[in-house]
N, CA, C and O atoms as a DFTB+ gen file, in Angstrom:
292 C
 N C O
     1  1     -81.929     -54.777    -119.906
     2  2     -81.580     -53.403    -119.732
     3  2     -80.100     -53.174    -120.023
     4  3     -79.771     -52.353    -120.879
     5  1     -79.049     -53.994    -119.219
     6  2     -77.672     -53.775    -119.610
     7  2     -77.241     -54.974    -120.334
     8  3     -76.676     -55.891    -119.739
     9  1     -77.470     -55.007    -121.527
    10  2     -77.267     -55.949    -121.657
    11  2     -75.823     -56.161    -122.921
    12  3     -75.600     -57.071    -123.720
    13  1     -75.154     -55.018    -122.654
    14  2     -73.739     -55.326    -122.930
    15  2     -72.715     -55.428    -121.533
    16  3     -71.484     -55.394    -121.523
    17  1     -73.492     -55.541    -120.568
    18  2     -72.399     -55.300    -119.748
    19  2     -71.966     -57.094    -119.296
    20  3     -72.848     -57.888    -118.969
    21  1     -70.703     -57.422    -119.354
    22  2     -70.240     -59.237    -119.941
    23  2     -70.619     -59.830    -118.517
    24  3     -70.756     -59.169    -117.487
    25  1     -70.740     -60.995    -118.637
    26  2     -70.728     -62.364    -117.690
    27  2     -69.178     -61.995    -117.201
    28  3     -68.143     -61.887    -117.860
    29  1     -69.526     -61.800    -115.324
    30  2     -68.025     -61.955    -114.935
    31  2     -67.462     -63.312    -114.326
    32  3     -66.328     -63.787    -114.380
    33  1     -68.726     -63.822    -113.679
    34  2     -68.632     -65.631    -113.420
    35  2     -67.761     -66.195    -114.874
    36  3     -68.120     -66.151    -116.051
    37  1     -66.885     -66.562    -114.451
    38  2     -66.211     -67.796    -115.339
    39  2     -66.053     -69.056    -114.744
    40  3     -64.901     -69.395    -114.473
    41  1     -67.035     -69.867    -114.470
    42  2     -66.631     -71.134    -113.592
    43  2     -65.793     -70.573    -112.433
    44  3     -65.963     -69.365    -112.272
    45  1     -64.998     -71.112    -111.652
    46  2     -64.568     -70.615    -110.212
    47  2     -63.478     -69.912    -110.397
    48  3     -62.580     -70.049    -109.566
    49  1     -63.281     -68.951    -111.573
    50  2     -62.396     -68.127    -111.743
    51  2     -62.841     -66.700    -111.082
    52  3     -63.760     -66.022    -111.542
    53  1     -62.192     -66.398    -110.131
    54  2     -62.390     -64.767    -109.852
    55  2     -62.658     -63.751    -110.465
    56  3     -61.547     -63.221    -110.419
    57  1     -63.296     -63.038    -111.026
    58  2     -63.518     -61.506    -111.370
    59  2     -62.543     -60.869    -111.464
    60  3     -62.345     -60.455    -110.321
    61  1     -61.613     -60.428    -112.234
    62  2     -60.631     -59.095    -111.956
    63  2     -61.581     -57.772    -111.774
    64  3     -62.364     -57.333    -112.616
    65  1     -61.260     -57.117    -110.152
    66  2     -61.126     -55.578    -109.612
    67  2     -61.668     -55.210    -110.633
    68  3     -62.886     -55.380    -110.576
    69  1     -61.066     -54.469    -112.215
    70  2     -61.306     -53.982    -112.649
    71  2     -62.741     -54.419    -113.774
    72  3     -63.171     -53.545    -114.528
    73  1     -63.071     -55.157    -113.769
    74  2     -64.132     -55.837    -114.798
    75  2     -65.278     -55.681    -113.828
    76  3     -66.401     -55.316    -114.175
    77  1     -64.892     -56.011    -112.460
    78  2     -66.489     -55.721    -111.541
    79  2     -66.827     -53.965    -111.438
    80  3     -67.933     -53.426    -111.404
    81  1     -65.207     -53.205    -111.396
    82  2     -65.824     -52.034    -111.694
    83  2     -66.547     -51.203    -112.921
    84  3     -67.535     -50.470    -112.952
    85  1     -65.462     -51.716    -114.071
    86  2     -66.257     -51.608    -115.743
    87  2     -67.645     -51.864    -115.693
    88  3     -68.429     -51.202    -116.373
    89  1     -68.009     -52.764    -114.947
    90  2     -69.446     -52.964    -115.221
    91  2     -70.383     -52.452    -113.969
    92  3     -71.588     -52.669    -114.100
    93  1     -70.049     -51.948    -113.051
    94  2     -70.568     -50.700    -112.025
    95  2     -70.612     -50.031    -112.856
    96  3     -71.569     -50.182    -113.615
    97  1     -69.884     -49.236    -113.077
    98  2     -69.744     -47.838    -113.899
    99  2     -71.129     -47.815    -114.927
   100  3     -72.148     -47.133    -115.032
   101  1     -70.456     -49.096    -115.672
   102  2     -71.529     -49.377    -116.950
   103  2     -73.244     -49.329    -116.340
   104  3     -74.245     -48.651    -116.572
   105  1     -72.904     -50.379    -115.520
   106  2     -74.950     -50.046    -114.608
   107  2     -75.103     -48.403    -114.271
   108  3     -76.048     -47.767    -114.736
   109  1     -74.334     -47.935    -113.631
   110  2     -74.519     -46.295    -112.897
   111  2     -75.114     -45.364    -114.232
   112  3     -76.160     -44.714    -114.209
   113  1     -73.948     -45.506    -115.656
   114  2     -74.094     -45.115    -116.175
   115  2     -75.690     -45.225    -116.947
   116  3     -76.291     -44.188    -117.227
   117  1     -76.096     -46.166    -117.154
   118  2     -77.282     -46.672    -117.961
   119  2     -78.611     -46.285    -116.732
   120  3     -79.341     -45.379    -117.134
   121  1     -78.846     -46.639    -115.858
   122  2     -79.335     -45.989    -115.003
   123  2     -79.725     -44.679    -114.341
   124  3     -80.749     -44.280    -113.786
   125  1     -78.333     -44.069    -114.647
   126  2     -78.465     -42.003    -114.553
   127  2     -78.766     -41.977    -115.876
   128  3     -79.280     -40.887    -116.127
   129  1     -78.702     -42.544    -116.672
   130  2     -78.650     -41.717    -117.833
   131  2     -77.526     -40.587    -118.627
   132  3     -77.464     -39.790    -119.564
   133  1     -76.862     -41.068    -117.701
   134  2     -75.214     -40.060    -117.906
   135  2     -73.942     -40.958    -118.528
   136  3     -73.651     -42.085    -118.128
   137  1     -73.534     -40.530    -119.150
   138  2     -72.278     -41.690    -119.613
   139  2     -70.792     -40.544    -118.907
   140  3     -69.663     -40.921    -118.592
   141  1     -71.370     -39.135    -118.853
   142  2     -70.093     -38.665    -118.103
   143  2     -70.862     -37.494    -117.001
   144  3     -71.444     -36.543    -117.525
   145  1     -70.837     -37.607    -115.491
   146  2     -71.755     -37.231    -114.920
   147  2     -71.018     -35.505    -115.083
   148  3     -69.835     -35.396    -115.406
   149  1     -71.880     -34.281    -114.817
   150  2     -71.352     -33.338    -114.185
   151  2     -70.784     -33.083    -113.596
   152  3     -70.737     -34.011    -112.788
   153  1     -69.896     -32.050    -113.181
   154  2     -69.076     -31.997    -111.706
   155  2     -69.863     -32.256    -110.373
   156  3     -69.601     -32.979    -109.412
   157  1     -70.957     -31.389    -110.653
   158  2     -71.357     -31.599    -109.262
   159  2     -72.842     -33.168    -109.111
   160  3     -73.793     -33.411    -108.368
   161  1     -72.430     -33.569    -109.862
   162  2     -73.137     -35.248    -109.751
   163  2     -72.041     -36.139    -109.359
   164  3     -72.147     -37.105    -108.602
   165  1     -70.646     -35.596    -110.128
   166  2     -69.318     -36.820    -109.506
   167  2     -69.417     -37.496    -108.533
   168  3     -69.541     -38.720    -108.564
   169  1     -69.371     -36.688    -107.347
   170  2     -69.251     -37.736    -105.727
   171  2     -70.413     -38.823    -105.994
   172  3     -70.153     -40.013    -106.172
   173  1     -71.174     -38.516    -106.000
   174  2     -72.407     -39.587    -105.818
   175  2     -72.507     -40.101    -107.131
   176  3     -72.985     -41.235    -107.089
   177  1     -72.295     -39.791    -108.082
   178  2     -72.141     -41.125    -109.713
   179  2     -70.709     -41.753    -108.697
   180  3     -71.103     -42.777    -108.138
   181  1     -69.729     -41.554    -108.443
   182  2     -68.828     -42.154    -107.992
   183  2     -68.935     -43.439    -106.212
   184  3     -68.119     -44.236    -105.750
   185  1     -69.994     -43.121    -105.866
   186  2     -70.633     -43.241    -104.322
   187  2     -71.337     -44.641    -105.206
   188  3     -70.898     -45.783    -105.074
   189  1     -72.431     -44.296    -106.055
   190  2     -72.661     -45.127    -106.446
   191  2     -71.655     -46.243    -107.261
   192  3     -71.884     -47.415    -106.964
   193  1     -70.962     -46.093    -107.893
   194  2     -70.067     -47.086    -108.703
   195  2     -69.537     -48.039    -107.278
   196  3     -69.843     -49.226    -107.167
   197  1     -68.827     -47.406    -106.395
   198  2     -68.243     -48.040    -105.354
   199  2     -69.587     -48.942    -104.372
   200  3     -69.244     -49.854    -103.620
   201  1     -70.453     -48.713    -104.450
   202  2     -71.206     -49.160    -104.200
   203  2     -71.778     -50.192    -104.552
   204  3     -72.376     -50.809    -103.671
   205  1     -71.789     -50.677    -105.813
   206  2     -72.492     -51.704    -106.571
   207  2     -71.254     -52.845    -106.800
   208  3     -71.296     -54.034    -106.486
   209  1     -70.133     -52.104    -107.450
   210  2     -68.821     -52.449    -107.650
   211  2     -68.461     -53.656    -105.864
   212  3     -67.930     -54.765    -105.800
   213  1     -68.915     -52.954    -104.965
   214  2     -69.025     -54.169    -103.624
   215  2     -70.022     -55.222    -103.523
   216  3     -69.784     -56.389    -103.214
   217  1     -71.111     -54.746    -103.795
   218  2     -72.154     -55.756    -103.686
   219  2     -71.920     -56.239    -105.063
   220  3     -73.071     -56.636    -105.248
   221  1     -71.499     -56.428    -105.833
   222  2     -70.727     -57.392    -107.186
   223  2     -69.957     -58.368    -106.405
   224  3     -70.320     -59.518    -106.159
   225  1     -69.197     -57.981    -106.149
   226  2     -68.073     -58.645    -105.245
   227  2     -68.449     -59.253    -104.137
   228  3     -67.655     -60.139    -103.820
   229  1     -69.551     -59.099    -103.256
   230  2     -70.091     -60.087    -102.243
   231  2     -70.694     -61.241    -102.772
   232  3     -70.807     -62.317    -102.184
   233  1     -71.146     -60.919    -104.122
   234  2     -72.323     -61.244    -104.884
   235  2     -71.254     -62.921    -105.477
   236  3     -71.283     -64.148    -105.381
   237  1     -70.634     -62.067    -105.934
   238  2     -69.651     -63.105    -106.582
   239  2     -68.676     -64.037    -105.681
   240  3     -68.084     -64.989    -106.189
   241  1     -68.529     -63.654    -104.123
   242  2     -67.138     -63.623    -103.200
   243  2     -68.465     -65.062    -102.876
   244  3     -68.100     -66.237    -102.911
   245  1     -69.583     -64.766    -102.656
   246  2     -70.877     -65.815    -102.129
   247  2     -71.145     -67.173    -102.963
   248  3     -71.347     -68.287    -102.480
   249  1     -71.113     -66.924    -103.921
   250  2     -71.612     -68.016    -105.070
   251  2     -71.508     -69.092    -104.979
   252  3     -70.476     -69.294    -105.620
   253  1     -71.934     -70.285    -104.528
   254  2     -71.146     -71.722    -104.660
   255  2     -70.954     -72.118    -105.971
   256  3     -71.960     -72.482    -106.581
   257  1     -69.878     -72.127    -106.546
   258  2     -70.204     -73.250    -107.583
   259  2     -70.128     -75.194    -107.223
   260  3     -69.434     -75.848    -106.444
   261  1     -71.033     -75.519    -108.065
   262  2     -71.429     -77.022    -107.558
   263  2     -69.921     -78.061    -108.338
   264  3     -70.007     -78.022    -109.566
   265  1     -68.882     -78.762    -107.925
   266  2     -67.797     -79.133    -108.225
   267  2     -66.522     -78.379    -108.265
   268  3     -65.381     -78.698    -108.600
   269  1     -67.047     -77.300    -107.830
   270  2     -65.359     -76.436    -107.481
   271  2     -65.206     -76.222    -105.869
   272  3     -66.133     -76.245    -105.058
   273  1     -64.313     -76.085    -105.690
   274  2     -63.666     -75.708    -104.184
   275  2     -64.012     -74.214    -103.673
   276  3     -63.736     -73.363    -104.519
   277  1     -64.368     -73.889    -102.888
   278  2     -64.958     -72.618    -102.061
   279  2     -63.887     -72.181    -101.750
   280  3     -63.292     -72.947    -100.994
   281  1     -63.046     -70.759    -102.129
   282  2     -62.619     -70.222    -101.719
   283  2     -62.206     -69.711    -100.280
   284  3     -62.924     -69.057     -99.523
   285  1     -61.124     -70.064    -100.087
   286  2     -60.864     -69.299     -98.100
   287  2     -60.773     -68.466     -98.209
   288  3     -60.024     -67.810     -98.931
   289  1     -62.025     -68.029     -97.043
   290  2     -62.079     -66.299     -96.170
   291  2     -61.439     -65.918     -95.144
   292  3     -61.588     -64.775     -94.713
């Protein structure tokens, strides 16, 4: 389905903020069907981005990789 949106796992390299959100956006977008929502869709196209854009980030904050060091929480 999204299937331009990139691999943010790089071996135990972190995600940059902005690449987990590029690719929220990118899911929200492909999903509504909107690439620029209406005014009055904003809050919630935006509700959603912040939304996914976190569970990316748990998603990724969780991961073991097998020979790298686990990050301190």
């Amino acid at each position: 389905m999204c299937r331009s949106i990139k691999v943010l796992r790089e071996g135990a390299t972190p995600a940059p903020d902005e690449d987990i959100e590029a690719a929220a956006r990118q899911f929200v977008r492909k999903i509504s069907g909107f690439s620029k929502p209406a005014a009055h869709n904003q809050a919630v196209f935006d509700e959603a981005v912040e939304e996914i854009a976190a569970a990316s980030q748990r998603l990724l904050d969780g991961l073991e990789i097998k020979g790298a060091a686990r990050k301190a929480s």
